[in-house]
Every structure is written in structure tokens, then in C-alpha cells.
N, C-alpha and C positions, 0 to 999 in steps of 0.2 A: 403550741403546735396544733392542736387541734382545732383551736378557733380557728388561725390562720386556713389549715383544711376546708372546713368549714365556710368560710366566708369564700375561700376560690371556687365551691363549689355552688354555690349560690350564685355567684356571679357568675360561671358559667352557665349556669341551669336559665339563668335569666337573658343572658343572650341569644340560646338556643331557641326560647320562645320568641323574643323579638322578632330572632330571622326565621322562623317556622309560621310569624305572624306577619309578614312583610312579602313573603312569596303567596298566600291566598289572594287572590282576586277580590276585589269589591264586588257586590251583589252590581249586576247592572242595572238599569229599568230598563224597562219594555216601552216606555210612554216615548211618544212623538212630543215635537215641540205644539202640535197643535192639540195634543190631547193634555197638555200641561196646561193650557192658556186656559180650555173647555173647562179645566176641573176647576183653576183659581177663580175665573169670573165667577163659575156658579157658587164657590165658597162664600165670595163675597157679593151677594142675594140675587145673583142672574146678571143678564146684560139691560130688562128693561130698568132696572133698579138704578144701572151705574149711566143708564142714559138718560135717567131723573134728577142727575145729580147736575145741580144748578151752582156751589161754589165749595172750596175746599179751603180748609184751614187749617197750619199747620203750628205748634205750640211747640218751644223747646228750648235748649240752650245751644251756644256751639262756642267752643275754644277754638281761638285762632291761630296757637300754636307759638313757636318764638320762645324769645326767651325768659324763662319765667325767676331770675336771679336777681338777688337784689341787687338793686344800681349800686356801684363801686363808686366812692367816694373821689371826688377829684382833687 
């Protein structure tokens, strides 16, 4: 009897947060899209930096997806 108490009120206690955590607002930004663009170029070493740049290379894997089951026997 008391677990059962117990555990409904946990569960309750925990939806309450959910939805007391679901009605706050997200923090907004304050940044424009051109003050986003301003901050990543300079991140990455300025604009004359990225207009030095002569070739790009990129290293990786990638899954094509599909079906990955062994072939069934005919």
C-alpha cells in the first residue's frame, strides 16, 4: 500500500515538473542573422583568412542506408 502511494506520487510530482518545465519560454537571442554570420566568420580566423583559402577537403564515411538484412535464401 504504501509503495503503490509512493510511486503515484512520484509520478505525479514528475509530471508537474514536465508541465511547469514546458510552459517557460526558451531564452531568446538578441543576435540578427548578420550578427551570427559576423561572429562564425571571425571564429573561424576572419574573412581575409577564408579568402585565402585555395582548396577544401573533406575525409569521412557515409551509410547509404537500405537494407541491411541478410539476403534470404532462395
Amino acid at each position: 500500500m504504501v509503495h503503490k502511494t509512493l510511486v503515484t506520487g512520484l509520478i505525479f510530482a514528475s509530471c508537474v515538473m514536465v508541465a511547469s518545465a514546458m510552459d517557460t519560454p526558451a531564452a531568446s537571442s538578441k543576435l540578427t542573422a548578420a550578427e551570427v554570420v559576423e561572429r562564425n566568420v571571425a571564429a573561424r580566423g576572419g574573412l581575409q583568412a577564408w579568402r585565402g583559402v585555395q582548396a577544401l577537403q573533406e575525409t569521412g564515411t557515409m551509410a547509404a542506408g537500405g537494407n541491411e538484412r541478410a539476403t534470404a535464401p532462395v
